[in-house]
C-alpha positions as CSV (number, residue, x, y, z in Angstrom):
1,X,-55.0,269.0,-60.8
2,X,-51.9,269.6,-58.7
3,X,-49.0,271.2,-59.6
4,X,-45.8,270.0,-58.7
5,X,-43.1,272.5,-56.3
6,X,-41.1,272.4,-59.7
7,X,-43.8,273.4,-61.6
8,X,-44.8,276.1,-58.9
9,X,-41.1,277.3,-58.9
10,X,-40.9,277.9,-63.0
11,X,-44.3,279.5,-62.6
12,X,-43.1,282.2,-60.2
13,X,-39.3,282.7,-61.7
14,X,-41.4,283.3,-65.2
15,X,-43.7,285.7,-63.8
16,X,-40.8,287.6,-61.6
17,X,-38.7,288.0,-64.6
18,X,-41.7,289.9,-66.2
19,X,-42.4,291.7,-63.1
20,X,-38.2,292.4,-63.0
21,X,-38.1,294.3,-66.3
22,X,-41.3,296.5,-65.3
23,X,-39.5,297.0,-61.9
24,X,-36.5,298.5,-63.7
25,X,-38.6,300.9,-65.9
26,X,-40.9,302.2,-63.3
27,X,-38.1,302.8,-60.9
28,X,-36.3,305.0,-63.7
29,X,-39.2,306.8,-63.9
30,X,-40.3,306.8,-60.3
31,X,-37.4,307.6,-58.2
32,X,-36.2,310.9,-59.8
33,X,-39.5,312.0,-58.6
34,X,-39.0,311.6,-55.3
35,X,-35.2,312.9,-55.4
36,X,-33.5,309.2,-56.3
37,X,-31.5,309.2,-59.1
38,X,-30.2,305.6,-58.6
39,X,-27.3,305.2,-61.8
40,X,-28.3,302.2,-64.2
41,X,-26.2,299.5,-61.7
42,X,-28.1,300.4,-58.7
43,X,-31.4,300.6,-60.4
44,X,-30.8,296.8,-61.1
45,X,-29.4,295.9,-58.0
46,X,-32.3,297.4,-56.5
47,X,-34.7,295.5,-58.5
48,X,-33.2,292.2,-58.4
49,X,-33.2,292.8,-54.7
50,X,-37.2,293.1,-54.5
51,X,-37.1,290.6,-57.3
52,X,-35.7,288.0,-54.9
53,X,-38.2,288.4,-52.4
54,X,-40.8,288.2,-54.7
55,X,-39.9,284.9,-56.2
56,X,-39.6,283.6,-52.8
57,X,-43.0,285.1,-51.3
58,X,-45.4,283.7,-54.1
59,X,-43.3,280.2,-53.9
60,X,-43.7,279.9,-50.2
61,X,-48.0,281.5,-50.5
62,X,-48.3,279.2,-53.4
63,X,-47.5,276.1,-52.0
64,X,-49.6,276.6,-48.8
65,X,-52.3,277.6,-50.7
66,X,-51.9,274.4,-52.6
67,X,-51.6,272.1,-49.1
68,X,-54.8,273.8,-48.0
69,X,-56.5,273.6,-51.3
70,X,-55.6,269.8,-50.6
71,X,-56.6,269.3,-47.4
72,X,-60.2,270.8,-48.5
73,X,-60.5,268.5,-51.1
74,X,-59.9,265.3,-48.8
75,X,-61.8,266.7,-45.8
76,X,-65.0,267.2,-48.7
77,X,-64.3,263.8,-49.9
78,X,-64.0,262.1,-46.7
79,X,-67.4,264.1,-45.9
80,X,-69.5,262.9,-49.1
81,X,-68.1,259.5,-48.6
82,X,-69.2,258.8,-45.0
């Protein structure tokens, strides 16, 4: 079953969004420890700014991971075929 660059897209942005609202917590609890005391605002902005990245590093891994997963398929096929 493939899944469609749409599909793949909604996927990620669902699982980022999760990922965005642990981000905020741990960094409220993480930073002050190291001497960070980001206000509210720039805890966000910092967040949203790894959250972007994310989103667009499992998009980009997921879909070549799908093109090889496919190109294994038709190279096993063309194999057990021949």
């Amino acid at each position: 079953m493939n899944q469609t660059r749409l599909g793949s897209l909604i996927e990620a942005l669902m699982n980022v969004a999760i990922g965005l609202m642990v981000s905020i917590v741990a960094n409220a609890l993480v930073f002050p420890r190291f001497g960070f005391a980001p206000s509210l605002g720039e805890n966000v902005a910092i967040s949203m700014i790894y959250t972007a990245i994310s989103i667009a590093r499992q998009y980009v891994l997921r879909r070549w991971f799908n093109a090889r997963l496919q190109r294994a398929a038709a190279r096993l096929a063309e194999a057990v075929s021949a």
